[in-house]
N, C-alpha and C positions, 0 to 999 in steps of 0.2 A: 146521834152525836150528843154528848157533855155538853151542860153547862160552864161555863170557869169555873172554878174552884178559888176560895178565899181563908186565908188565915189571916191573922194579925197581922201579918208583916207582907204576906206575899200575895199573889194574884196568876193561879195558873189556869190555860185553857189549852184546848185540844192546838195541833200544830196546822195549820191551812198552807195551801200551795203560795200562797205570796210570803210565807216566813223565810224564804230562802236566804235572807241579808242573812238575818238573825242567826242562822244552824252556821254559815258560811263563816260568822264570826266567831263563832265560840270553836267551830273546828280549826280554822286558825289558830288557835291560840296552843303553842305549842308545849305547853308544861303541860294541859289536859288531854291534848291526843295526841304525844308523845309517841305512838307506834307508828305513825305513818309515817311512812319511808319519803312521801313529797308533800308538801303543802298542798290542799285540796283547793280545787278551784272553784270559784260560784256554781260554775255548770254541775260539775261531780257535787257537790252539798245539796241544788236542786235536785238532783237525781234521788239522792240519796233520801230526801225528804218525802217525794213523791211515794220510794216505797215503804216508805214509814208509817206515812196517815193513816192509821186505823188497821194498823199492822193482823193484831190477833181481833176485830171484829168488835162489835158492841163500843164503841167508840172509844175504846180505850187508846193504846200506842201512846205518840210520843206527846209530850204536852212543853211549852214553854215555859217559864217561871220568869215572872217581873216582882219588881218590889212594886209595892202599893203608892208608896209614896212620890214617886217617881213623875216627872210633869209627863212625861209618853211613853209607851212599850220599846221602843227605841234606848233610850237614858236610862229603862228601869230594867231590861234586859239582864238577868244572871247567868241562865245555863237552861239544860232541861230534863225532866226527868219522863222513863217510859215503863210500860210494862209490854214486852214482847216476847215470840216465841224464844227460848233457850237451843240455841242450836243445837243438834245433834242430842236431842233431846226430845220429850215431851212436858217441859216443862213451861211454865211460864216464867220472865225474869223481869226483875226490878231493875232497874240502871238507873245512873244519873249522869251527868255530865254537869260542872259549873266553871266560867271564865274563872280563872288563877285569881285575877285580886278581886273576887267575892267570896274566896274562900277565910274560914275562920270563923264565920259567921251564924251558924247552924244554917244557914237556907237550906244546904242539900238534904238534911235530917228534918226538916217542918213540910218542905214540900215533897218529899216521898213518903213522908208517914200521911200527910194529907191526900195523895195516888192511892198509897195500900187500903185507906179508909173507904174509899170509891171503889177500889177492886173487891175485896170482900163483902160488899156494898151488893155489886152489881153481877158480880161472876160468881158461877158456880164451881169454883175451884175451894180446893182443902187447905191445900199450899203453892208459896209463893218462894222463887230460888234467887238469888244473889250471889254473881263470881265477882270474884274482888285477887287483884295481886297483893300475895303475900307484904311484901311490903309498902304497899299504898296504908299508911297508918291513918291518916285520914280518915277512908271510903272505910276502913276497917272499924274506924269509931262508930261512922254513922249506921252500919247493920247490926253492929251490937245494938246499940242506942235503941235501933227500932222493934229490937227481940229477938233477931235473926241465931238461928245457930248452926256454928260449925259443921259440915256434913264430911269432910271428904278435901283430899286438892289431886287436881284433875290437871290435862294439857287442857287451854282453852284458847280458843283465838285463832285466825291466820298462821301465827309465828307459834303456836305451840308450845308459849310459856305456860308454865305453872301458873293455878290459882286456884283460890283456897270458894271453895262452893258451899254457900249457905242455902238453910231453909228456914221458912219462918211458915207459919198453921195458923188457920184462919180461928182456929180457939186460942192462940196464945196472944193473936194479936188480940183479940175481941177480951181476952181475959186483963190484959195491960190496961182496960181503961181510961188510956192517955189521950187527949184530943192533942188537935193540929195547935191550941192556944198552949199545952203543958209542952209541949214536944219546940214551940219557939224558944221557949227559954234557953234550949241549951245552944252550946258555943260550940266551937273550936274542932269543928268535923275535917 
């Protein structure tokens, strides 16, 4: 198991079996997981957490993101970012998830370039993949932003939409240079 993980702004650590409020909220939140056909219940979010924790091994999976600032992990709450297996795949994949009115902010761009720092870090992988919908302009800023490139767009998902499939190389990120303090600065992901 990880330590937390710390930027300027943010405070992320591995996901434990009592985070179930937290996942239950941000999956609520309907502008973010917009595909599910019914609102998910605490129980389905525990569930879903349980098989999350430490998804692909070495204590990586899914992790929370709070702001620092924040008087408790509760108030300071954003979203969360993972690295897990790439279905129907052998890849591994980057995701994030963050509540609607935290977005604009770059969190989701500081604290996944802060994950990919730990991944390459700790895993022996070459490369790292990213599905993004075509039209999510957002999620699309933030894998440019972190170096990701364009592979391909694929059916992905449940429902079998299109989406546009990145890859990002443990030399290109490690060639960027950029720490998790250069990577706060930017906005509007």
């Amino acid at each position: 198991m990880f330590s937390p993980i710390e930027t300027s702004r943010l405070r992320l650590r591995p996901f434990t079996a009592q985070d179930g409020a937290l996942l239950h909220r941000l999956m609520s939140d309907r502008k973010v997981f917009f595909w599910l056909d019914a609102p998910v219940s605490r129980q389905d979010a525990d569930a879903l957490l349980t098989s999350k924790i430490d998804d692909i091994g070495g204590g990586l999976g899914w992790w929370p993101v709070f702001l620092k600032s924040a008087e408790n992990e509760t108030s300071g709450f954003l979203g969360q970012v993972c690295v897990q297996p790439l279905p129907g795949s052998e890849s591994i994949e980057l995701g994030y998830h963050f509540l609607s009115n935290t977005w604009g902010h770059g969190y989701a761009t500081e604290a996944a370039f802060a994950l990919l720092d730990l991944f390459f870090a700790s895993m022996d992988r070459v490369h790292i993949s990213a599905v993004v919908l075509p039209d999510n302009t957002r999620s699309l800023k933030v894998v440019r932003k972190l170096g990701f490139e364009l592979c391909g767009t694929r059916l992905h998902g449940k429902k079998r939409w299109p989406h546009h499939y990145f890859e990002l190389t443990r030399r290109k990120f490690l060639a960027q240079g950029n720490s998790a303090a250069d990577i706060s600065a930017f906005s509007g992901e």
